[in-house]
N, C-alpha and C positions, 0 to 999 in steps of 0.2 A: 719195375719202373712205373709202370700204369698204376701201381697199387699204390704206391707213393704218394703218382698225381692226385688222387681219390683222396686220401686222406688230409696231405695239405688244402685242397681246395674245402675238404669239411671244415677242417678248423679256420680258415678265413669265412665261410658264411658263419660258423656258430659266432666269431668276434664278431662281424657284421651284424648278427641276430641282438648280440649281448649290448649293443650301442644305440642299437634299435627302440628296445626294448628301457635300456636305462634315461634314452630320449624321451621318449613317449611318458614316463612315470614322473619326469623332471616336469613336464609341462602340464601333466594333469596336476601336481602340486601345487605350479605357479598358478594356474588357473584358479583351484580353491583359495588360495590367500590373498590373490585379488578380489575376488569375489567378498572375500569375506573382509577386506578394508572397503570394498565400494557396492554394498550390499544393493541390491535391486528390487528387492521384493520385502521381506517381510515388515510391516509398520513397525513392530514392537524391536527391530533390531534401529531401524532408522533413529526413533525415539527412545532409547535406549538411556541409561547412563555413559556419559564420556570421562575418558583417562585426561588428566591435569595436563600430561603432553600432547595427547591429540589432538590434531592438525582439525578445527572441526571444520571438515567438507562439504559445502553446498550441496542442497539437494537438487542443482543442474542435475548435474551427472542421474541424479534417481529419477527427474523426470524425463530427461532424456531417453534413460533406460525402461520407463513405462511406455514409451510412446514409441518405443523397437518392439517392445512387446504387442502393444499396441495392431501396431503393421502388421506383426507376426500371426496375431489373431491367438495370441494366449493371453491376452487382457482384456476387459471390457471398460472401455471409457464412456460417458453417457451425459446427456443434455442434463444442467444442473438441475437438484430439489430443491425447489422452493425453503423447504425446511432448510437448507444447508446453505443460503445464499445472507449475507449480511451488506450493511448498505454503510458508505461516505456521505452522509447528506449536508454536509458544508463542515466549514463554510467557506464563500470564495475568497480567496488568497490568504486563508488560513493555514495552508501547507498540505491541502489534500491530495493532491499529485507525490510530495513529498512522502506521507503518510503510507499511502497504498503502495508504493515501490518499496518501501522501506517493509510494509510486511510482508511483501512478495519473495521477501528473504527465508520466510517459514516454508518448510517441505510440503505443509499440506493447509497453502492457500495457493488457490488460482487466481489470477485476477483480471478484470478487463481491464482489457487495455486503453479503448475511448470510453470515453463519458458515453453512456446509453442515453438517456434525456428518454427516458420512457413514461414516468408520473408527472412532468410537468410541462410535457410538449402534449396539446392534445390529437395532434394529428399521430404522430406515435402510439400515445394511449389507445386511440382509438380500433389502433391495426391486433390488441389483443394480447392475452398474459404471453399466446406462442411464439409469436413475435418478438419478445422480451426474453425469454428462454434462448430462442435461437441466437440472437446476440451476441451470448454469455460465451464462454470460452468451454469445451467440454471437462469435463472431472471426475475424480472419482469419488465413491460415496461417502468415502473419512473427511475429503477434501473440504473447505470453505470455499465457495467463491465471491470476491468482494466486487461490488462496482463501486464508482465513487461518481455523482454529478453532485457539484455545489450548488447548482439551482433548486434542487430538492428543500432545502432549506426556508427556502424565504417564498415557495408556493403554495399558496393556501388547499388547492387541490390534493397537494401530494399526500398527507400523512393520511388521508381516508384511499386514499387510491390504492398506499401501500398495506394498511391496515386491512383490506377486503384479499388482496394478496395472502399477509401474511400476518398474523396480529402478533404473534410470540417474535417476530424477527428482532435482531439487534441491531441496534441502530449507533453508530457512529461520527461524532461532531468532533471538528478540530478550532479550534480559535485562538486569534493571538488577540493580544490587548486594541481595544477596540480604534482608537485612533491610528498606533501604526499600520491596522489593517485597512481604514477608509483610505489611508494614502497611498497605498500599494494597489489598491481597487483603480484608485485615481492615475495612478502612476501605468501603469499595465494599460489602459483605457487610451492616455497621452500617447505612447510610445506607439498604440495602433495608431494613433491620426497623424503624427509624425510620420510612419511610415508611407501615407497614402499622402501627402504633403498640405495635409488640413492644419487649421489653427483650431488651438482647444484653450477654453478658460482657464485662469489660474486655478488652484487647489481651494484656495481660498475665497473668489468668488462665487465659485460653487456649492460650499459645505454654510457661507454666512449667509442669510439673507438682507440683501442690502437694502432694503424696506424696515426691517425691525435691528438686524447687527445681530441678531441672533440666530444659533446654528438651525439649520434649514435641513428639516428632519425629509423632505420632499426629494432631495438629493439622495439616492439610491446605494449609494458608497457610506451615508451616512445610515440611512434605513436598516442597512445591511446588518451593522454593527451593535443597533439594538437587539442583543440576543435573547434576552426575556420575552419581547414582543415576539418573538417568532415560536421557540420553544413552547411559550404557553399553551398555543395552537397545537402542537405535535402530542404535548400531552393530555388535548381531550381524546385521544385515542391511544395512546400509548403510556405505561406507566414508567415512572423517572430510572427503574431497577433495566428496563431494557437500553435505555443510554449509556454511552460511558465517553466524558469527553476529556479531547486530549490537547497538552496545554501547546499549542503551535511556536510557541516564541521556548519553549523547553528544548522543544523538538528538533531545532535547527543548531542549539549549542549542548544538546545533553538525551544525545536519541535514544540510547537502551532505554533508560529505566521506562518512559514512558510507553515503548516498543511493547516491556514486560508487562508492561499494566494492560495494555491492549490484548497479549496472550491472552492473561488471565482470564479478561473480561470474555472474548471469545472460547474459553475452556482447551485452550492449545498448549500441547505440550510445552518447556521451555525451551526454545531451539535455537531463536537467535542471539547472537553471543556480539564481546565487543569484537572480537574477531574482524564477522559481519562487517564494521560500519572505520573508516579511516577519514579523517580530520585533510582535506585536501586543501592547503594554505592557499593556493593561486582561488583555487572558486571562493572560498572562504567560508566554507559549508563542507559537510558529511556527504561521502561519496558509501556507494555499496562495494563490498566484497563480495562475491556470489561461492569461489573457492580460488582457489590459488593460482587460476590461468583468466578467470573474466570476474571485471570489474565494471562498473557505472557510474556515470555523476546523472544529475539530472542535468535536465536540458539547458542550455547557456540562457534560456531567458528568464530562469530563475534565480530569486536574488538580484532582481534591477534594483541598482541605485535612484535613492525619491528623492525628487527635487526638492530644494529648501522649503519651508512652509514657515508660516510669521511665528513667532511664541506664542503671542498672546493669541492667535486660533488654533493653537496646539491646546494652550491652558484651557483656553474656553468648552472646545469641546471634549479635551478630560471632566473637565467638571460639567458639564452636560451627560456624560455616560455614565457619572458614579453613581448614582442611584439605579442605574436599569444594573449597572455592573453588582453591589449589593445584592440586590433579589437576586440574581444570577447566581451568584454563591451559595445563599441561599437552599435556592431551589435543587441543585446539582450536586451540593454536598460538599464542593471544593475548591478552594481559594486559591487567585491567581493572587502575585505581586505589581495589579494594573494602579498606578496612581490615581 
């Protein structure tokens, strides 16, 4: 009877043992095939070639999964290189917020997240490159990290400031056709003084000068928009092959291909897909996909509606920028469709 009980109770551990054991092999499987749909580590599998059907997955997930590793102390993350940092230098309300979100969709760019204001603030400047460093978001050394400040742009200081920096950096301009961008300067400017319950001059008293009736290049929104005048300057220090600019008014109805151009120009794999970017009718602008569980629009005060403006200081000051517009193409190698 005892030998019995001995025996039955073997064969209930050995099943026990065999369910154990076929558990344990079930879930070291599942583990590899996750793993291997949601790779954490190696570059060349992330940038890989993709299947026509795959789902392509944000690289959340992979910098999430650096930043466990991270914690863990099996990765090293490290204050940016200089060599590895590329710059937004305008222009404002060219779409450069828009821009920088929109490549932060690539696995292997970091980005700041505020404007630094480091080459054109001199009290900043003054605090040192480490200063500037620390700022920066940490990364890895494959990594890009991009800042963006539009002021960079239209300061005379900045491109020698950044040149003693860095002289091979790339440098990045976004711009939309020069009129709708002085009104959206204008417009954005109104809505602060609205908010604080200030009165602000019209659009158009501003941009004419009511002394001559002519556009009133001293008005800052207008200034702004002369892109030749600015650029000139950036190229006594910098040669035109480290630009590459992106057409802003593209960018808002037709984001890849110019998204691609900007890979290129930075030497980044091709990663982001139309996947990435979904047409959001209510905002009326391109929202981000990051992967299949988190999405983005940008902020609700982008894309404010611009107060009516007269024609004929629409027309006037189109035909005041086609000549700086001209040289612009020119100089840059590529042609908007600005009237």
């Amino acid at each position: 009877m005892l030998f019995k009980q001995q025996v039955l109770l073997r064969q209930k551990l050995f099943v026990l043992g065999s369910l154990a054991i076929g558990s344990l092999l079930y879930l070291v499987a599942r583990v590899g095939s996750l793993d291997r749909l949601q790779p954490l580590c190696p570059i060349d599998s992330r940038f890989g070639p993709r299947g026509q059907d795959e789902i392509p997955l944000r690289a959340l997930q992979f910098k999430r999964g650096l930043l466990h590793e991270f914690r863990k102390g099996n990765a090293t993350k490290e204050q940016i290189q200089l060599h590895n940092l590329a710059i937004i230098i305008g222009v404002r309300k060219g779409g450069t917020r828009a821009l920088l979100e929109m490549l932060n969709l690539h696995p292997a760019v970091v980005k700041a997240s505020q404007e630094i204001h480091f080459f054109d603030n001199d009290e900043n400047y003054a605090k040192g490159i480490e200063w500037y460093r620390k700022k920066m978001p940490f990364s890895y050394p494959h990594q890009i990290t991009i800042e963006k400040s539009p002021a960079y742009f239209i300061t005379e200081e900045v491109p020698e400031r950044i040149y003693k920096m860095n002289s091979s950096i790339k440098l990045l301009i976004i711009v939309r056709e020069p009129t709708t961008r002085a009104i959206s300067d204008y417009t954005q400017v109104l809505e602060g003084k609205e908010r604080k319950n200030k009165t602000y001059y019209k659009f158009e008293k501003l941009a004419i000068d009511p002394n001559t009736c002519e556009v009133n290049t001293k008005y800052k929104a207008v200034r702004t928009s002369i892109y030749t005048k600015h650029l000139e300057r950036w190229l006594k220090y910098f040669p035109i092959e480290q630009f590459h600019i992106v057409d802003g008014d593209r960018l808002i109805t037709e984001p890849l291909p110019e998204l691609q151009l900007v890979e290129k120009f930075l030497n980044l794999p091709p990663r982001i897909s139309q996947y990435n970017l979904y047409f959001n009718a209510t905002r009326g602008f391109y929202c981000l996909r990051f992967n299949i569980v988190f999405n983005k629009c940008l902020a609700g005060s982008k894309g404010r509606i611009h107060p009516e403006v007269d024609t004929s200081v629409i027309t006037k000051l189109r035909k005041f920028f086609h000549p700086f517009n001209q040289k612009f193409y020119q100089i840059t190698g590529r042609t908007f469709n600005w009237p």
